[in-house]
Residue, then its C-alpha position, 0 to 999 in steps of 0.5 A: x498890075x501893069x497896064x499895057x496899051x494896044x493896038x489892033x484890029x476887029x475881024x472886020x479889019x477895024x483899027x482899035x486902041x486902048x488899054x488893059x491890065x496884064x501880068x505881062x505882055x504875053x498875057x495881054x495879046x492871050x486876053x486880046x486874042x480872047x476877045x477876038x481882036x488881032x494884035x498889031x502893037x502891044x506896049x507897057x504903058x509907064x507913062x503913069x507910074x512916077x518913081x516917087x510918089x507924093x501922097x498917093x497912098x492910103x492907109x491899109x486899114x482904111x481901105x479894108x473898110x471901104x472893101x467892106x462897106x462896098x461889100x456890104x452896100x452890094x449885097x444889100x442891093x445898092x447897084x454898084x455905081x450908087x455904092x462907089x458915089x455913096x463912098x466917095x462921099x462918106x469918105x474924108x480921105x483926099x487921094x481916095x476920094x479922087x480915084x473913087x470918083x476916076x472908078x466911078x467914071x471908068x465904070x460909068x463908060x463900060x469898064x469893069x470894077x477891076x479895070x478901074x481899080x487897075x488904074x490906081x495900083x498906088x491904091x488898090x494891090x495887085x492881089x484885091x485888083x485880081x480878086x475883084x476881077x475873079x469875084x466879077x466873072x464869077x459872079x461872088x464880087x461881095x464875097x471876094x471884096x470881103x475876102x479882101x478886106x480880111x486879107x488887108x486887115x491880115x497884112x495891116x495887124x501884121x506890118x503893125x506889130x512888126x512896126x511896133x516892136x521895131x520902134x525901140x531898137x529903132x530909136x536905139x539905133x538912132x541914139x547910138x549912131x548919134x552919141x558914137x558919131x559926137x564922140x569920133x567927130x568932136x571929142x576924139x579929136x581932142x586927143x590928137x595933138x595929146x598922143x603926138x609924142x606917143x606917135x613920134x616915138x612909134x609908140x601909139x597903140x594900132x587901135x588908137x591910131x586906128x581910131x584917131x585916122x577914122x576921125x580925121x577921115x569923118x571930119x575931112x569927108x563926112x559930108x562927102x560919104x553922106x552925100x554918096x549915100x544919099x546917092x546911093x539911095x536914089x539910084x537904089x530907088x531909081x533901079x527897084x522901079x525897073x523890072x530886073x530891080x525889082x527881080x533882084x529884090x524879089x530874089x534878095x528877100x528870099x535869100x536873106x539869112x534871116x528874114x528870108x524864111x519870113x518873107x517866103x512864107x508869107x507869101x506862100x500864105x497868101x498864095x494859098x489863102x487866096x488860091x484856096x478861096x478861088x477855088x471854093x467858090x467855083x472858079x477854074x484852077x487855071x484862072x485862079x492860078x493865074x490871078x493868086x500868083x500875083x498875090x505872092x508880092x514877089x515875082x520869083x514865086x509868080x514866075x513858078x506858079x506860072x511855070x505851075x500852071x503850064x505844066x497843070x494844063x498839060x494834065x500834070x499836077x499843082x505839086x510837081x512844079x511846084x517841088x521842082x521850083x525850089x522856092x516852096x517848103x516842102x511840107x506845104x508841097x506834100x500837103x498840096x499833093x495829098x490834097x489833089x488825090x483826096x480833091x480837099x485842095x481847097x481847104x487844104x490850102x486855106x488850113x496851110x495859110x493860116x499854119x504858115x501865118x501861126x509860124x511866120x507871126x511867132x518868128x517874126x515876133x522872135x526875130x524882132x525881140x532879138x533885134x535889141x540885144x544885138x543893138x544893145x552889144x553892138x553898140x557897146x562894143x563899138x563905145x568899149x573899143x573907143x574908151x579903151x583906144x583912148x585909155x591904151x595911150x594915157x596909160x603908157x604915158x602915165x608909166x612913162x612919166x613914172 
C-alpha cells in the first residue's frame, strides 16, 4: 500500500509530520480527519520505492511460514515484539531478517503491526498488510495471519505448477529461436551468391528472396533490433512503475484473449475470499470492502469495488455496483445478490472463492498444455518455409541445366 507523508495540524493548532499508509490520497486525509488532525500537505512518499529492486524479495512459501509461526507464538501468549525478535532470530533468510528487525523497531516506538509492515511492500502484499491491520482492530490478529498464510500458500502452489508446466515450452521456445535464428544468420547466407543467377534473370522465387532479405537485414542490424528491444524493455519497466502504467496493465490483463478470463477470476477469488472472511469475523462491510479491494491485485477491479462501497453507504446494495462495473461474472453477481437477501454473504462468498479457484486452476492448467502444441507448429512452419525457400530455388535450377 503506498505511503504518504503528512503535515497537519492537532486542534490545538499544533504543527504534526509524519507518514501512513493509504490506498490514496484521499484516503489518507479521510484517516487524518479521523484522528482529528487537519491536513495542510499530503504527498506520496516514493522516495522508498526504486524502480529495480535487487534482493529484496522473499520467497512466498517462506513468508506463509513466518505468517504461521507469528500466528501461532500469538496465540500461545508470546507478546507480539518477543514473537517478531523470537523470528528474526530463527530465520536465515537476509532480507527478511532486516525488515523483521526495521517491524520490530517500528512497533517497539508505538506503530502498529500493519504500519510496520507497510514499510516493506517488496515483502509483505498488499492483501496481508490489510488483513493484519483488520485482525489488529479487530481484535482476531492470530486468525487473519493465518488467513494470510493460507492465502499465500494458495498463490504459491498455483505460480508453482503454472511455472512448472511452463518449463518445457519455455525451453522449447528457446531452442527453437536459437536453432531458426543460426540458420537465417549463418547458413542461409551461403546460399546468397548460389541464387545470384536465378536473381539476375527475375527468376528467384518471393519466398526466397524474401528470406535471403530478412537475413541480410539480421546480419547488418541485428544488434541494432537487439538493442531497441533491450530498450523497449527498460522503458516498458520504467512506465509499469508509474500509476497510469500500471492502470494500463491492469486493464491489459483483463482484456487479454486468453489469459484475461484468468487473471479476472482470480482476482475476484481473492476478492471474495478475503472479503468473506472479514465478514465472518465481525468486521464492518464498509471496512472490509475497503481493505478486500486491495486484495484484487488490480486497480481496475479496486476502482469498482470502491465505486461499490460508496453506493452501499448510501443504503444500495453490494451487487448492483458490482453488475454495472462490467468487470464481474455474472453468476458471481447473482449469487452475492441472493446472499444479501438471505444474509448468508459470508459464506456465500467464500464457496464463490473456492469455485472460481476450481475453474481458474483447471483452465489454466489447459491454457498451459496448449502452449506446446502451438510452439511445436509454429516452430515447424517457420523451419518448413525455410527449407522449402531453399529448395524452390535449387529445384528450378536443376530443371534449367536439364
Amino acid at each position: 500500500m503506498p505511503e504518504f507523508t503528512y503535515i497537519a495540524r492537532d486542534r490545538s493548532g499544533q504543527r504534526i509530520s509524519g507518514t501512513l499508509s493509504a490506498g490514496s490520497q484521499r484516503e489518507a486525509i479521510v484517516a487524518l480527519s479521523a484522528q482529528s488532525l487537519f491536513p495542510v500537505t499530503v504527498t506520496a512518499d516514493t522516495a522508498k520505492k526504486p524502480l529495480f529492486r535487487l534482493g529484496g524479495r522473499v520467497r512466498g512459501q517462506l513468508m506463509a511460514a513466518t505468517y504461521t509461526q507469528l500466528a501461532a507464538l500469538l496465540r500461545s501468549g508470546v507478546p507480539l515484539l518477543r514473537s517478531l525478535d523470537v523470528l528474526r532470530l530463527q530465520t536465515s533468510q537476509t532480507t527478511l531478517k532486516r525488515v523483521l528487525g526495521e517491524v520490530h523497531e517500528r512497533v517497539e516506538d508505538g506503530t502498529t503491526l500493519a504500519e510496520g509492515m507497510a514499510r516493506h511492500p517488496q515483502v509483505f502484499s498488499e492483501m496481508a498488510v490489510s488483513m493484519v491491520r483488520a485482525g489488529g482492530e479487530g481484535g482476531f490478529l492470530e486468525d487473519a495471519l493465518e488467513r494470510v498464510s493460507q492465502f499465500t500458500e494458495l498463490q504459491e502452489d498455483l505460480k508453482s505448477r503454472t511455472i512448472g508446466a511452463l518449463i518445457y515450452p519455455v525451453i522449447l521456445a528457446s531452442v527453437g529461436t536459437a536453432v531458426v535464428t543460426v540458420l537465417i544468420v549463418f547458413f542461409v547466407p551461403m546460399f546468397a551468391t548460389l541464387f545470384d543467377q536465378l536473381r539476375q534473370r527475375n527468376q528467384l522465387p518471393v519466398a526466397t528472396d524474401m528470406l535471403l532479405a530478412f537475413s541480410a537485414f539480421m546480419r547488418s542490424w541485428g544488434w541494432l533490433a537487439a538493442v531497441a528491444i533491450g530498450v523497449g524493455a527498460v522503458a516498458a519497466r520504467y512506465h509499469l512503475a508509474t500509476e497510469r502504467g500500471r492502470r494500463l496493465a491492469d486493464l491489459a490483463k483483463l482484456r487479454a484473449p486468453l489469459g484475461g478470463v484468468i487473471f479476472r477470476s482470480l482476482a475476484v477469488a481473492r476478492f471474495c475470499r478475503v472479503l468473506g472472511t472479514l465478514l465472518r469475523n465481525g468486521v464492518p462491510i464498509l471496512k472490509s470492502l475497503d481493505i478486500s479491494r486491495s486484495a484484487t491485485g488490480n486497480r481496475i477491479l479496486s476502482d469498482a469495488i470502491a465505486e461499490a462501497s460508496e453506493n452501499i453507504s448510501a443504503g444500495q446494495s453490494l451487487a448492483a455496483p458490482l453488475a454495472a462495473s462490467g468487470h464481474f461474472p455474472t453468476a458471481v453477481v447473482e449469487m452475492i445478490a441472493v446472499a444479501e437477501e438471505s444474509n448468508t454473504l459470508d459464506q456465500v462468498l467464500i464457496q464463490i472463492a473456492d469455485d472460481l479457484e476450481r475453474r481458474t486452476t483447471r483452465r489454466l492448467d489447459l491454457l498451459v498444455r496448449m502452449i506446446e502444441p502451438v510452439l511445436l507448429v509454429i516452430l515447424a512452419m517457420v523451419v518448413l518455409f525455410v527449407v522449402i525457400a531453399l529448395l524452390l530455388p535449387v529445384v528450378r535450377m536443376g530443371g534449367m541445366v536439364g
